[in-house]
N, C-alpha and C positions, 0 to 999 in steps of 0.2 A: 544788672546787665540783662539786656533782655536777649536771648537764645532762638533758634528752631531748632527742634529736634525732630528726626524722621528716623526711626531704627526699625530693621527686622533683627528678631532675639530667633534664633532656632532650638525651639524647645527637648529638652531630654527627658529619661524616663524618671528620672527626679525631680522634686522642689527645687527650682530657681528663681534670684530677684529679677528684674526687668532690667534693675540695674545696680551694678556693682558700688555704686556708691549715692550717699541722698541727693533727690531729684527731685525737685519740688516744682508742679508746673500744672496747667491744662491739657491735657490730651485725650485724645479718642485713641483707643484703645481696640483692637481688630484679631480676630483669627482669621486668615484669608480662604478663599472660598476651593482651594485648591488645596486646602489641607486633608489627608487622608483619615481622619478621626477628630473625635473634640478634644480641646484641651482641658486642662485641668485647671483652675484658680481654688487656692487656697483661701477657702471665705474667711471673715472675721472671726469666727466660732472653733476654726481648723476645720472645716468640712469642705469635700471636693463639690467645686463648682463648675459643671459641665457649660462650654461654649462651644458650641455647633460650628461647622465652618462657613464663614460668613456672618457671624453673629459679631457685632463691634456695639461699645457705649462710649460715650462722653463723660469725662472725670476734670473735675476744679480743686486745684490744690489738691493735689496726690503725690506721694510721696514714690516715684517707680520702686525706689530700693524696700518698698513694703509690698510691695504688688510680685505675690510667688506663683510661677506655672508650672507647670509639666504636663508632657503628654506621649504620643507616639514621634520618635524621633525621623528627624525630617519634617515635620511640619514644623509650624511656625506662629507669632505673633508680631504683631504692626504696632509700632506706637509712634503717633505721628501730633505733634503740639508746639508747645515751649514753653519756656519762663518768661512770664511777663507781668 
């Protein structure tokens, strides 16, 4: 079945998934430029990975429910794709 997804996640000051359960799909991925600080990704290593606001990449086959952020609350993350 093929999907769109378009979500904003409002990030907290803890580790969270992008999404609550596995998602497997293509998407670009975004902190929006109106965020008040960067957020946080949890790299593959565990180490915090700084994204500036307005910094976004494009992701193929990813899994959102492996994808962890946090950051200063009130801001936010865009994940905008689908399964296809």
């Amino acid at each position: 079945m093929n999907n769109a997804i378009m979500r904003k996640i409002d990030v907290t000051d803890s580790y969270r998934p992008l999404s609550a359960v596995k998602l497997v799909g293509t998407f670009t991925i975004s902190t929006p430029p109106t965020n008040a600080a960067d957020v946080l990704f949890r790299g593959d290593d565990g180490s915090d990975v700084p994204w500036v606001p307005g910094e976004w990449h494009e992701f193929y086959s990813i899994d959102l429910a492996e994808v962890r952020v946090k950051g200063t609350p009130g801001d936010a993350v865009t994940v905008v794709g689908g399964t296809w």
